[in-house]
C-alpha positions as CSV (number, residue, x, y, z in Angstrom):
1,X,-9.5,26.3,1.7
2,X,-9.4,28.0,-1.6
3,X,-10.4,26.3,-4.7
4,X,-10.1,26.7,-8.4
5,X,-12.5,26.6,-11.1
6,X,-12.3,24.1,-13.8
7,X,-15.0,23.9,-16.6
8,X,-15.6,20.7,-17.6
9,X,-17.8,20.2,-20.6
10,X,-19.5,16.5,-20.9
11,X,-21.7,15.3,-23.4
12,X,-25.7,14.9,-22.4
13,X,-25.5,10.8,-21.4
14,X,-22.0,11.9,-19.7
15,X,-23.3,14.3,-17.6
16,X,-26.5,12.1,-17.1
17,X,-24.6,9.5,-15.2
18,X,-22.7,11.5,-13.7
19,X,-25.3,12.7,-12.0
20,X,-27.1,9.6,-11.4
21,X,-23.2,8.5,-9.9
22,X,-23.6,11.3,-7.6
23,X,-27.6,10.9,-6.7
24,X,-26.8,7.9,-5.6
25,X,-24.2,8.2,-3.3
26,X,-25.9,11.5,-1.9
27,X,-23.4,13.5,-3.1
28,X,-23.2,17.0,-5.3
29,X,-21.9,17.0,-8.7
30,X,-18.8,19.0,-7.4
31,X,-17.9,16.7,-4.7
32,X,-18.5,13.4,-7.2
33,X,-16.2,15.2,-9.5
34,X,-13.4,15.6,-6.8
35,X,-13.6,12.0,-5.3
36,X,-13.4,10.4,-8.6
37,X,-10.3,12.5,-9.1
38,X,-8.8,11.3,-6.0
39,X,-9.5,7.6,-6.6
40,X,-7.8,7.9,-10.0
41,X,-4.9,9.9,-8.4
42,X,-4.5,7.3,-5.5
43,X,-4.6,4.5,-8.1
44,X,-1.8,5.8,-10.0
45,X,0.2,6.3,-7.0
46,X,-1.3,2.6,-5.7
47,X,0.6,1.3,-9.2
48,X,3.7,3.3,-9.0
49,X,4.1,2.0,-5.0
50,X,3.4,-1.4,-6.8
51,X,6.1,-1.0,-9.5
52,X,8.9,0.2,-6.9
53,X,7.9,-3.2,-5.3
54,X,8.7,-5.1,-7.9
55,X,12.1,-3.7,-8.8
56,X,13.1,-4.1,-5.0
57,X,12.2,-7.8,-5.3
58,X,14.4,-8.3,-8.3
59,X,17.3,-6.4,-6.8
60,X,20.3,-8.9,-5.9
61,X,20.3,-9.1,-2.3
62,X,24.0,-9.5,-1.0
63,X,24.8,-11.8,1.8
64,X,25.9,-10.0,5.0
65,X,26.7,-12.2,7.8
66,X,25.7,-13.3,10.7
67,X,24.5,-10.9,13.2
68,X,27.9,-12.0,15.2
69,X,29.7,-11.0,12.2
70,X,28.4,-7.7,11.9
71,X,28.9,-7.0,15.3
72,X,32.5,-7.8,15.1
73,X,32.8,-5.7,12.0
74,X,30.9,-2.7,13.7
75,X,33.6,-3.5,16.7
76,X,36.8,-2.9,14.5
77,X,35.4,0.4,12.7
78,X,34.6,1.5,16.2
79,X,38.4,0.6,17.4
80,X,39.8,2.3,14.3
81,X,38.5,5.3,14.9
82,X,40.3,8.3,16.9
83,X,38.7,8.8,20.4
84,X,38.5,11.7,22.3
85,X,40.3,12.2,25.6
């Protein structure tokens, strides 16, 4: 896969613990640098999901019918239509 190259310039005790960060979890600088921006990316998609859930549980569910009911209505659309010979 291709990459890009982004310069990134941290101060001394930034660039410190990033390196500690990625020391510790056996990792290069690089590939520290790309899995924090994936975390941050999946959280902001993680609240977004969260907010669409929220609107959909204050939508205004409407009532409709009994399965019976539907079936009946489903039954009547189906009659009204023209049929084929």
């Amino acid at each position: 896969m291709e990459k890009e190259r982004l310069e990134v310039r941290l101060e001394p005790e930034r660039h410190a613990r990033l390196r500690r960060l990625a020391a510790a979890r056996h990792q290069t600088l690089s590939d520290m640098v790309r899995e924090l921006i994936d975390d941050a990316y999946n959280e902001l998609e993680r609240a977004d999901r969260l907010a669409a859930a929220r609107r959909l549980g204050q939508m205004e569910v409407l009532d409709v019918g009994t399965p019976e009911q539907l079936n009946a209505e489903i039954e009547t659309m189906y009659d009204d239509l023209p049929h084929l010979p």
